[in-house]
N, C-alpha and C positions, 0 to 999 in steps of 0.2 A: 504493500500500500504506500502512496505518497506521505512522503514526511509532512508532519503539522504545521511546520511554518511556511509551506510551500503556496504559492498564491490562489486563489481562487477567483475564476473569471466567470463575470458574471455577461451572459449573453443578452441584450437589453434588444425586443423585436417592435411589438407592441406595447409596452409597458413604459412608456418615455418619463418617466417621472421619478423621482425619491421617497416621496410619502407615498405609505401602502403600497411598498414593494417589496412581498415576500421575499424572491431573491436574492435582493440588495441587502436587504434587512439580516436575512440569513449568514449571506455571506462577511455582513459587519460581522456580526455579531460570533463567529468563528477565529476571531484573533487575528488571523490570516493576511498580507496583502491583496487587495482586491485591484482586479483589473475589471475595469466595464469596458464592454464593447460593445458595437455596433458594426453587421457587417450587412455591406448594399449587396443582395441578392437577387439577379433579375433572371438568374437559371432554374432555381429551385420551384417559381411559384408557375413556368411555362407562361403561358396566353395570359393568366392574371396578376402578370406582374405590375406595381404600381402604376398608374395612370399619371398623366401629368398634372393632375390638382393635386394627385394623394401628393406628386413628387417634390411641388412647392410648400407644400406642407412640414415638410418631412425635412427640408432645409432646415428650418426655421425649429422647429419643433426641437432639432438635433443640438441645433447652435444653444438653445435655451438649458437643454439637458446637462451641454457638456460645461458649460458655464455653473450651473448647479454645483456639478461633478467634483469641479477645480476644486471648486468653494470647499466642499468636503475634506480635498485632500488626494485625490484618485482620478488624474488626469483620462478620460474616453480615451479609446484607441477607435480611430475609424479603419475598417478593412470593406473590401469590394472580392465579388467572385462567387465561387460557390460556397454557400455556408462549411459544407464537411471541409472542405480542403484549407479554409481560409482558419479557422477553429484548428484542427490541425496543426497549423503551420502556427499559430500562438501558443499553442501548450508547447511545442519544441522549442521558442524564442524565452519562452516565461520558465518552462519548468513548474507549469501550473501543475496542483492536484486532484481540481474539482473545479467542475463548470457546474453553475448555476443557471438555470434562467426559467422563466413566469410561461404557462403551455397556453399554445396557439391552439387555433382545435378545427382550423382549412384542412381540408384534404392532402393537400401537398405538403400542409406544417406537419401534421401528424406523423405521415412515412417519412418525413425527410428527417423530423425531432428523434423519430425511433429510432431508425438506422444510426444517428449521427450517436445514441444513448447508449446504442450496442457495442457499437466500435471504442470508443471511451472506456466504460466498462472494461471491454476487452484488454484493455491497456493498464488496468487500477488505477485509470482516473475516476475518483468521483463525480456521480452525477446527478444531478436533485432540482426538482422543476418543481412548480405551485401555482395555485390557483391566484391569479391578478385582476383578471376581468370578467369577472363571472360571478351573479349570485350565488346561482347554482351550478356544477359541470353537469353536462348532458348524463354521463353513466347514472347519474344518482335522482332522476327525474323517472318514474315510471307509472306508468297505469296500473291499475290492480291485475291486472293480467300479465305485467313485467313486461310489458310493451312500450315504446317511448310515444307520446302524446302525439299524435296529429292535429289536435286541436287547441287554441290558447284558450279559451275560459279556463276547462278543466288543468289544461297545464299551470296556469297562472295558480291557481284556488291551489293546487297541492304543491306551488314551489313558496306562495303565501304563507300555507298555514303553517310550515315548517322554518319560517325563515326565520334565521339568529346568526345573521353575517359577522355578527361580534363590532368589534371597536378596531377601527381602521391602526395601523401600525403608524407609528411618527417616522420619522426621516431619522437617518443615522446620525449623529452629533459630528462623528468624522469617518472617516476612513485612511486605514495604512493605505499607503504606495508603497509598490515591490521599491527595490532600491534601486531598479536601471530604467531610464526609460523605456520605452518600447516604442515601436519606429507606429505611425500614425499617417493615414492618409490624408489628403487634404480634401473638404468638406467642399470647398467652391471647385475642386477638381471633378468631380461629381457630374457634374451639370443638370442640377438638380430643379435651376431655376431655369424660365421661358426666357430669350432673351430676342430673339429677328424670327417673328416680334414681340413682346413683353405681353403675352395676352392676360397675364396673371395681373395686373396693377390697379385694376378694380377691386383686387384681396386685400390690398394691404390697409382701406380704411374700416376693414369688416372685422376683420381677424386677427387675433394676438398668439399665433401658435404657443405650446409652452406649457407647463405646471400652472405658471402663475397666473397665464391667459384664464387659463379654466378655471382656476378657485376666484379669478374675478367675472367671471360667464357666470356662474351658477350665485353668486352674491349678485349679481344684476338681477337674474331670475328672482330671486330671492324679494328682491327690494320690488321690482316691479312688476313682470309677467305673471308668476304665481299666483296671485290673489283672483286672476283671470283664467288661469289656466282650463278649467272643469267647462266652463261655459266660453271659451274664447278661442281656443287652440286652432280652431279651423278659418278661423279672418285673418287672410294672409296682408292683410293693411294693419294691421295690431301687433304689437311688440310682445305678443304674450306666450311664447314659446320658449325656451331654454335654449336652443340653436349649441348644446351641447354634446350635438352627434359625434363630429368631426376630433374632440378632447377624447369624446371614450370612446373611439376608434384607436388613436395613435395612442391610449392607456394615459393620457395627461392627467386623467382624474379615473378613477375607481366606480365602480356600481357599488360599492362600499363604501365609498367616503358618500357619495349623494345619497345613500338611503341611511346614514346615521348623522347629515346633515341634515337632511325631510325631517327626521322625530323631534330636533331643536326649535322647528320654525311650524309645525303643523296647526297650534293655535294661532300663529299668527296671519298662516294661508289659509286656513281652513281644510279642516278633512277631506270633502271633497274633493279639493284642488289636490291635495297630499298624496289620497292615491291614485286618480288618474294622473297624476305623472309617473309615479310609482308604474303604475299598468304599462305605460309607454317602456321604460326599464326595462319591465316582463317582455314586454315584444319585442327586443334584442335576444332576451336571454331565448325568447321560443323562436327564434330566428337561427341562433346558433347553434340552438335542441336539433333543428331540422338537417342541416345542414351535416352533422356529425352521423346523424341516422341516416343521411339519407347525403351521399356525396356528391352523385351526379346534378345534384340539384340546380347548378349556375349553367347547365347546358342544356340536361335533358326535362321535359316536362314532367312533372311531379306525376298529373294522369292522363298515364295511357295513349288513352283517348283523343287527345289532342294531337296526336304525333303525325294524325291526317288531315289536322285543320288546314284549309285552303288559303295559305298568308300568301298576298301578295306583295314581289319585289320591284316596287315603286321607289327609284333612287332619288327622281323629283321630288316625290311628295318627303321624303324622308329628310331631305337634305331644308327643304320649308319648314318642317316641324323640327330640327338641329336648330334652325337659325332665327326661329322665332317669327317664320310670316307664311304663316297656316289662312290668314285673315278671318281668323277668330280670338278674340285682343287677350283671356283668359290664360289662353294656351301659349301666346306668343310672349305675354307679358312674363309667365314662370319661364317659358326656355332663355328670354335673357337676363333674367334674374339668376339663372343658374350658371352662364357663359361671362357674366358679367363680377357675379361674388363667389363662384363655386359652390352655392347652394341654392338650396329651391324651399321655399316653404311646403310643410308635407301635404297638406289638401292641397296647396297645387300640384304635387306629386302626383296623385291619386288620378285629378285631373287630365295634366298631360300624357299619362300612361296610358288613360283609358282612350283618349283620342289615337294614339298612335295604331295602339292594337285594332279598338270596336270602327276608330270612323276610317283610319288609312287602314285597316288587316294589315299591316304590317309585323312581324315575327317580334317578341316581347324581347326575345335577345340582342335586336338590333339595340331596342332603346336601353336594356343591361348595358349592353356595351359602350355607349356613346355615354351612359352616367359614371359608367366606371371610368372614363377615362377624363369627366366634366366636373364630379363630386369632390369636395375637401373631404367628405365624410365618406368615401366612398368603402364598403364594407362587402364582402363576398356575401357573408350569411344574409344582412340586414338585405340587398341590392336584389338580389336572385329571391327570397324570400317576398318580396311586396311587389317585383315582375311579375311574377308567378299570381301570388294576389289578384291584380288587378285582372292580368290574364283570366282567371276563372280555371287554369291548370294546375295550380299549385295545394299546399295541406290549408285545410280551412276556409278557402281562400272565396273571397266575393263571386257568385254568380256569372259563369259569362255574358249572362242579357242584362245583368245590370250594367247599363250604358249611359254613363256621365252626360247630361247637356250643358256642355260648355258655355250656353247663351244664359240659363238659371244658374247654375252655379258660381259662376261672376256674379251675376245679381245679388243672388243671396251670400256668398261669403266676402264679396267688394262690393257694399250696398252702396256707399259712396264715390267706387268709382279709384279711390285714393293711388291705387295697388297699380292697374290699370294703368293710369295718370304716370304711375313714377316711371313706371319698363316700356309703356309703349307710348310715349311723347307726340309722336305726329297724329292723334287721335284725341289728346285732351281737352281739345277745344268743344268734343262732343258733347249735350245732353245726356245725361244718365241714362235716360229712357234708350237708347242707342248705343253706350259706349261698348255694350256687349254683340250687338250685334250694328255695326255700322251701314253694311246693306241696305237695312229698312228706311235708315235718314231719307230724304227728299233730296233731290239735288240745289235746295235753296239752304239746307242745314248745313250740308256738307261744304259747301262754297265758303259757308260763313264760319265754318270748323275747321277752312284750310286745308280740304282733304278730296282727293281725287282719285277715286278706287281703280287700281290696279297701277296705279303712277306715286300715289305718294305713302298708301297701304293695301295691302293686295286685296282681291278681292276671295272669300270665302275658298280653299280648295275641294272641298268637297261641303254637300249638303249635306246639314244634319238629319233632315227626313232619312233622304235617299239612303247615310251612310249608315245610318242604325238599323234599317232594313236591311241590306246588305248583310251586315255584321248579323244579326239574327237568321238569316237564311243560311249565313256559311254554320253557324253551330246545328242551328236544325238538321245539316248535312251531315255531323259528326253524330246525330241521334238516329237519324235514318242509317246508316253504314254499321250501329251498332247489334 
């Protein structure tokens, strides 16, 4: 076995933070010098490897980390390549005796975590992972039949009645450095950020990647959204969401630390509000339940049945619904709200999913994949899991004839228009009565609204009548063929 004072490197993936980090915490707490690392893997993950939101993210997020790091005492080592080999190649340079690091639980982390756990082992390196990002881990979630949940109510009710996450771990007071440095790459060498052209610059008044980003996200929430949350979450013109996806993606903050931050403030949010945020929580963790049981899930359709649905490949229409000019202001307004800040409010989510799939039939994977690669937040389990969703293919998942009308749902969740107004500007000067659908204006409105359909906002690409018919006759096809 490796000698006691031999170092301990702590593999840092998703877990970008100090406080409540089993590993980290672990590894202090062993005497040990510690080496944290972080290694850029763009072989291990195949086709999902980071996108270029997740990538400007992950800049920023790293630089904050490693600054932390200093602080402590235990300089980052940044490596590139493939995990096994890169891992590897530092226990030979350190003469480590134990890697640490917090489990992933993607498809490709899981075979790549094992394999890398065997070989180690194999060697009497030590090797010890923990749970970081998880209420619960998928193995310990089951139906009375010892079957993993397909459905969130009953999954939620029994990851609820059991829950007792405990009291989040503090951040280490210091940490040993081995005594030599170890060679380190360079973090702008990376090309981590957009540069010809800078499409990312609309992030940086949104977003504070970081630890410190996020425990000041969730004290906003805290101070202002939450009191709304229960009855407000879906008015994408209201500040009343947490917009904390994107932190507990890259592990800046814990489903730990926000649910024993919730019990401090619950009289002051109100219950209500408490646990539907709480609920949202649950729909990660039954995101990640799925994903673990069920792997093929970010490619192959959840049922069956759909695998004969009649999508059609429309690169026009798709490339209009990317870029925000569908000319339906709803749908246009979230896609540049998402190209613009790297995220989307989630009812508009819901919305332009459903439009791509029920009014274009276009394949749910297309729009996977144009999120995964548009999203700060962008997550394999959460992404594939609410495609699916909306789809009507996926566990639990919405109806396929439930078909979003883009014209009332602007109405009813932007009654004023506000949302609208901000992301789709050549359109503001409309009447409410219109702003959802601009079509209807007169041409003495629209003269006066400064808008000239198909020259200054496009005009509708498909009808809503027509396109929900459509959409409803191609599933009827999938019930007929069954």
């Amino acid at each position: 076995m490796s000698p006691p004072t031999s170092p301990v490197i702590v593999w840092f993936r998703q877990d970008l933070r100090i406080k409540d980090n089993p590993a980290l915490s672990a590894a202090a707490e062993s005497g040990r010098p510690v080496i944290p690392v972080f290694i850029l893997d763009d072989e291990s993950p195949g086709k999902w490897k980071a996108g270029g939101a997740s990538r400007w993210w992950l800049h920023h997020s790293l630089t904050s980390l490693a600054s932390d790091l200093k602080a402590l005492g235990a300089p980052m080592v940044l490596r590139s390549g493939h995990s096994a080999s890169a891992l590897d190649q530092l226990v030979k340079e350190s003469g480590a005796g134990a890697v640490f690091w917090n489990r992933c639980y993607e498809p490709h982390a899981r075979e790549r975590d094992e394999d890398i756990k065997s070989s180690l082992k194999a060697r009497n390196i030590d090797v010890q992972s923990f749970n970081a990002s998880l209420l619960a881990e998928p193995w310990t979630v089951k139906n009375k039949s010892g079957d993993p949940f397909r459905v969130f109510s009953p999954f939620w009710r029994s990851v609820r009645s059991e829950l007792d996450p405990g009291t989040p771990l503090e951040a280490p007071s210091s940490l040993k450095a081995p005594d030599a440095a170890l060679p380190s790459e360079n973090l702008g060498d990376w090309g981590l950020l957009p540069t010809q052209p800078d499409w990312a610059k609309g992030f940086e008044p949104v977003w504070t990647p970081g630890e410190a980003g996020a425990r000041d996200r969730l004290i906003g929430f805290f101070d202002h959204g939450a009191r709304h949350y229960a009855g407000g979450r879906d008015r994408p013109d209201k500040p009343y969401t947490s917009a904390l996806s994107p932190h507990l993606h890259f592990g800046e903050i814990s489903p730990r630390q926000i649910f024993a931050a919730i019990q401090l403030v619950r009289d002051e949010i109100g219950e209500k509000n408490a646990e539907k945020f709480l609920s949202e929580i649950g729909w990660r963790e039954f995101s990640v339940n799925l994903l673990f049981h069920f792997p093929h899930f970010p490619e192959r359709n959840y049922q069956d049945k759909f695998d004969n649905f009649p999508w059609i490949d429309n690169q026009a229409a798709l490339k209009a619904w990317q870029t925000g000019q569908t000319g339906y202001p709803i749908v246009d307004a979230g896609m540049r709200e998402l190209w613009t800040t790297g995220w989307m409010h989630n009812r508009v989510r819901m919305i332009v999913a459903s439009f791509l799939i029920k009014h274009l039939l276009i394949d749910w994977r297309e729009g996977e994949k144009w999120f995964w690669d548009t999203l700060v937040d962008a997550d394999l389990a959460n992404n594939s899991a609410s495609w699916q969703w909306v789809a009507g293919s996926g566990a639990d998942a919405a109806p396929y004839f439930r078909i979003f009308n883009p014209i009332t749902q602007g109405e009813k969740f932007d009654p004023d228009g506000d949302y609208v107004r901000k992301w789709v500007p050549e359109i503001a000067r409309l009447p409410n009565k219109y702003l959802n659908q601009p079509w209807e204006a007169g041409p003495l409105i629209l003269k006066e609204a400064g808008i000239e359909l198909g020259k200054t906002y496009p005009e509708p690409i498909v009808d809503h009548k027509a396109a929900r018919d459509r959409a409803l006759m191609a599933f009827q096809s999938l019930k007929d063929a069954a």
